[in-house]
N, C-alpha and C positions, 0 to 999 in steps of 0.2 A: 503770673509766675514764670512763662516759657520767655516773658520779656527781658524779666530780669536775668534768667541766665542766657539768654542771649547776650546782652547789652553788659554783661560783665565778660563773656567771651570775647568780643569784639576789645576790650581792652587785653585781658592775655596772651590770648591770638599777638599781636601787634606786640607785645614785649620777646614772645619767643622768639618770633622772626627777626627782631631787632637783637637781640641775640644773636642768632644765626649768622645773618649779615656781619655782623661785628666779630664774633671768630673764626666765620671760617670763608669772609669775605675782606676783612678788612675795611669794612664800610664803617667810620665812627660819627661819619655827619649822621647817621640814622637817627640818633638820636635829638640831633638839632630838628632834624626835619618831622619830627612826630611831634616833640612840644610846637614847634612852631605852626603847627597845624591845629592844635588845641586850641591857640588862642586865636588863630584866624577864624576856625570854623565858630567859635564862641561868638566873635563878632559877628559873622555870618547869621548865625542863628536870631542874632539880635535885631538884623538889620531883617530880616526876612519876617518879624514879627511888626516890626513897623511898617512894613509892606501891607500888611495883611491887615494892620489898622486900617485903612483907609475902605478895602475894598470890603471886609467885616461891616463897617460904620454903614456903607451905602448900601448892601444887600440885606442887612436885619433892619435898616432905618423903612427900604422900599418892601421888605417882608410886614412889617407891623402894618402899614396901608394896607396890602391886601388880606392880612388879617381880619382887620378893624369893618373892608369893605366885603368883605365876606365871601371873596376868591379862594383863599385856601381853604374855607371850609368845604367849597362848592369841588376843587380837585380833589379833597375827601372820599367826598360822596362818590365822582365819579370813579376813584379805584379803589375803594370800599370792595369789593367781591374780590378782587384779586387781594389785594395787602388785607382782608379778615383773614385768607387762607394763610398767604406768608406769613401774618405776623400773629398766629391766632391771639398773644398774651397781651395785643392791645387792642382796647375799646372799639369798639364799634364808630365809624367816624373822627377818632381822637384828631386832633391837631398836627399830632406827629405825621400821620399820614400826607399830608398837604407838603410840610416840609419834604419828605423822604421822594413825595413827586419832583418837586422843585428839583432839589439836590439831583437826583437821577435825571431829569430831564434836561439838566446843565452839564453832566458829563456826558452825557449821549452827544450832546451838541459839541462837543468838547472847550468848554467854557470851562475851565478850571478855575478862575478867581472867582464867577458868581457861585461855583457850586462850593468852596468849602464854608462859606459863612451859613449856606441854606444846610450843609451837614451840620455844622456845628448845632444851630439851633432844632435839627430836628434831633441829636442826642441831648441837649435841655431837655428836650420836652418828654422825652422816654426815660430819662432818669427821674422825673417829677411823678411818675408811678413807679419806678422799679421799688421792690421791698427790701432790695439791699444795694446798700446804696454804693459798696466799694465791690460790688461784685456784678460783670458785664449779667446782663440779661439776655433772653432769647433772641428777643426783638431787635435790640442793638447789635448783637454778633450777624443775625440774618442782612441787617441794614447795611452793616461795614465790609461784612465779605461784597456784597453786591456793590458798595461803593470803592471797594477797590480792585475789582474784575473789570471796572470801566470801561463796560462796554460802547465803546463811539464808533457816531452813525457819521459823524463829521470830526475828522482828526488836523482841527485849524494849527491847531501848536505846531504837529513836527512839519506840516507843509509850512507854514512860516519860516521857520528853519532853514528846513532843506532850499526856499529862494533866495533869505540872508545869504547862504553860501554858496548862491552860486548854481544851485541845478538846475540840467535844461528842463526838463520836467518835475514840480516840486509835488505833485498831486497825484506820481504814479504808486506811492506804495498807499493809497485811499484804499481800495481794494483789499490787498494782503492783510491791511488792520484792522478794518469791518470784520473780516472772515475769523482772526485771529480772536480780537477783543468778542467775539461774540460766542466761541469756543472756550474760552478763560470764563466768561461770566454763566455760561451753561453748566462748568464743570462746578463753580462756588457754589451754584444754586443746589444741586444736584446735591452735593455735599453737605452743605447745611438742611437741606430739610431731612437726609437721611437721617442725621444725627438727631431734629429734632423731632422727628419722627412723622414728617406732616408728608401727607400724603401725595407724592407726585399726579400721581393719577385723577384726580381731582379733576373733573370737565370745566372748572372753569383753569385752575393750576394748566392744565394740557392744553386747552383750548388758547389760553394765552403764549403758551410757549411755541407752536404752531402757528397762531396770530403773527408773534414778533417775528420768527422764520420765515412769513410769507413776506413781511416787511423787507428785511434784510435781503433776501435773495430780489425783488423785486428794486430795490436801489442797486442790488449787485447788480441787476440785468439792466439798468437804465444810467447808470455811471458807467458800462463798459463800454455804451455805445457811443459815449462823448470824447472829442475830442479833449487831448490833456488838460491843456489850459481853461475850458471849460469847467471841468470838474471843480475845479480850484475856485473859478470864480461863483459858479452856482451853488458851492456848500455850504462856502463862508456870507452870499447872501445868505442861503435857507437858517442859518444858524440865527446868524446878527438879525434880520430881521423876524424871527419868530421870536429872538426873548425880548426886542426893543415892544414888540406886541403884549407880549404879556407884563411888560413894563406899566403901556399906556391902559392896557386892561384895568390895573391896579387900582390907578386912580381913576378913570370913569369910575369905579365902584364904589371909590369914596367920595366921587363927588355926588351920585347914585341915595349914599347912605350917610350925605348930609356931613361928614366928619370932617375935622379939621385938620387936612393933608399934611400940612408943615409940621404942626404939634405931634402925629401919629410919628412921619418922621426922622424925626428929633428923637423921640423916648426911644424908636427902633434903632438909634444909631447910637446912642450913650451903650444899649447893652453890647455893641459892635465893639465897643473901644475896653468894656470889660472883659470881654472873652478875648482880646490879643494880647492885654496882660497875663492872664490864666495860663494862657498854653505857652508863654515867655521859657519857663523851668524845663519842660515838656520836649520844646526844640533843643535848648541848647544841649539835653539832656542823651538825645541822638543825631543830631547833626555832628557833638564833638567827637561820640565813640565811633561811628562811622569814616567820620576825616582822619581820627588815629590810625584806624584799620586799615585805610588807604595808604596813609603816609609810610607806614610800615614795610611796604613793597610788597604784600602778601599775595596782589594780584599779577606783577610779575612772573610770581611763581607758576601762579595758578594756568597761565598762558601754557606752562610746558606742560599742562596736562588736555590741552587741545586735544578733539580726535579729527578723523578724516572729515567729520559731518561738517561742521563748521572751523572759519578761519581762527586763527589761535587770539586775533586781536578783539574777537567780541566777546571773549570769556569774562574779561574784566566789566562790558556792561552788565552780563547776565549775572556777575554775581554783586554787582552794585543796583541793577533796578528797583528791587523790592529794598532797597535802604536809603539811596537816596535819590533826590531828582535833578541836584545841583549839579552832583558825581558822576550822576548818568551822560548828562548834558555836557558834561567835561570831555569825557573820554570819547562822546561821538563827534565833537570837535576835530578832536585829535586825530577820530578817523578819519573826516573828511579832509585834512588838510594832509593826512599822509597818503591820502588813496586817489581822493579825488569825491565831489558830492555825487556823479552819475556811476560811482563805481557798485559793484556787487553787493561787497560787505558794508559799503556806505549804505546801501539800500535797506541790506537785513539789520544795520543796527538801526537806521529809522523806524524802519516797523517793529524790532524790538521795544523801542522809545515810547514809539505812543500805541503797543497794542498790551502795557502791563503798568501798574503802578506802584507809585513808592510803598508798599505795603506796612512794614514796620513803622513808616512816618506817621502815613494817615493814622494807623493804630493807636500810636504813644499821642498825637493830637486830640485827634477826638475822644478819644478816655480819657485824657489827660484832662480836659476841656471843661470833665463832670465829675473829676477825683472817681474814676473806675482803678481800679491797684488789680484786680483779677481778672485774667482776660478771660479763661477759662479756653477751648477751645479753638478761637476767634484765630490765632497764629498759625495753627495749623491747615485749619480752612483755607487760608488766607493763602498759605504757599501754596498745596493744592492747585488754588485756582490762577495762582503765577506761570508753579511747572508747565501749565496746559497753555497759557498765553505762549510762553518761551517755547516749545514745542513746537506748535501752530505756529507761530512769526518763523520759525526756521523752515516748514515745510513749503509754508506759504511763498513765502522769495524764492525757494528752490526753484518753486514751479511757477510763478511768475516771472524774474528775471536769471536764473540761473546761465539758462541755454542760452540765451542771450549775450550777456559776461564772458563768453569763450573761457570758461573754469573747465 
């Protein structure tokens, strides 16, 4: 429901302004430039869905092997004591559990293409018990806040980026997004179990959350000591080389368990090409009210309400990250090409980029994915744990590159 008037807002919104503009600007292309953005982003949506065929097909084809070989029931087992607690309303060992590792252990990496086919199918598999089948469950809201807090241990996307264009060091905001993405995903956690009433305190719930903190500070402590270009090269091994492992994992287990790899698959990669159909309606459905919103100029506006904390040019990320990832990527462009890639606000809209995610996308997705229509709290959780990334990404640059910047 918070979706829906959302996602009807973002069309109002952009007619007032379109308004505004037009009398008391004089702007009458506005109007060209919003339909014409309708039917872009429509194409967009479409074209981003045949993207996702592909990489859908090879990650549910290579998930049914280690299905079949008996790997994800074996990651089950082993965070079975943690996810009983998180997720108390599924089964003891279910299947979901296995995917929800996968998923999560592909955004920590920050492999975005392999983890939203492993989300998607671990929301199959939680809606295959939910008792109501148009309305988000417990387990799915805890699932999806956590998969869009994205906390990454390895932020390959925006250091890619930041080399494309050019920076002398593309691997120094590594740090700031660790620190950030791990503060956003503390707060979603935090959040949803209060709501669901599960107990923080828990020795193993706290014992984990203290675990992953010794992690994190201890990559903090041993990525600071390295020189830049190191960083860069030592993440994106540790990343690519640990899924290419649990790739070959997959199949020793089926060859282990006797099945027929090709055939497994095959049958995992036809349900890949059905769910990129599925979520077709889903994209176009907010990729075009978001590209309206934009084309409206609303975030021009939004620039004049800058404060001293931040530059007035990232306001337009901060209020595009949690809608889109296209948009987001657009406007950090534009930063870099107005600023410079080694500049200050280049830097904080990096770490804003990759320390918060598209939040309403993934949402209208993956519900979308299992005909969920009620999100029920899952939107609100969901900013919560954005505000706290966007927060943390601004303190975090301050005090890493700030003094530096001569600002």
């Amino acid at each position: 429901m918070v979706l829906n008037y959302i996602w009807i807002s973002f069309f109002l919104i952009a007619f007032g302004v379109a308004v505004i503009q037009s009398v008391f600007f004089g702007n009458l292309t506005i109007w060209n430039d919003i339909m014409n953005s309708s039917f872009t982003s429509a194409k967009t949506a479409f074209e981003i869905s045949l993207g996702l065929t592909g990489v859908l097909s090879l990650w549910l084809g290579l998930m049914k092997i280690g299905e079949r070989g008996g790997i994800i029931a074996l990651f089950s087992r082993l965070i079975s004591p943690l996810f009983c607690r998180l997720f108390p309303d599924l089964p003891k060992n279910h299947p979901a559990f296995g995917s929800i590792f996968m998923n999560v252990s592909a955004n920590m990496l920050g492999l975005d293409n392999a983890a939203t086919p492993l989300g998607l199918k671990a929301m199959k598999e939680m809606q295959e018990i939910n008792p109501d089948k148009e309305t988000a469950s417990n387990p799915m809201i805890m699932f999806l806040v956590l998969n869009t807090t994205g906390l990454t241990l390895v932020p390959l996307g925006v250091m890619v980026y930041r080399a494309q264009m050019g920076a002398a060091n593309p691997s120094d905001i590594f740090l700031p997004i660790l620190i950030a993405t791990y503060c956003s995903t503390l707060a979603g956690l935090i959040a949803v179990c209060l709501k669901q009433k599960i107990n923080l305190f828990d020795r193993v719930i706290m014992g984990s959350i203290l675990g992953l903190t010794a992690i994190i500070g201890s990559i903090l402590y041993f990525f600071a000591g390295l020189p830049q270009e190191k960083v860069s090269l030592y993440s994106q091994f540790g990343a690519n080389c640990l899924l290419f492992c649990i790739i070959i994992s997959f199949i020793i287990a089926g060859i282990r368990k006797k099945i027929n790899i090709y055939d497994a698959f095959i049958e995992g990669a036809k349900d890949g090409f059905k769910v990129a159909v599925s979520i077709i309606p889903y994209l176009v459905a907010i990729i075009v009210a978001v590209s309206m919103f934009k084309a409206s100029g609303i975030l021009d506006f939004a620039k004049n309400f800058a404060g001293s904390l931040i530059p007035a040019d990232i306001i337009p990320i901060i209020a595009t990250r949690s809608l889109s990832g296209s948009a987001t990527l657009g406007l950090f462009s534009d930063i870099v090409k107005d600023f410079g890639p080694d500049s200050y606000i280049a830097k904080l809209a990096a770490i804003m980029v990759g320390s918060s995610e598209t939040t309403f996308y993934v949402l209208a997705v993956y519900f979308g994915s299992v005909g969920i229509k009620k999100y029920r709290y899952a939107v609100m959780t969901g900013i919560i744990a954005d505000i706290t990334g966007i927060v943390l990404a601004i303190l975090a640059a301050r005090v890493f590159f700030l003094a530096s910047s001569g600002l």
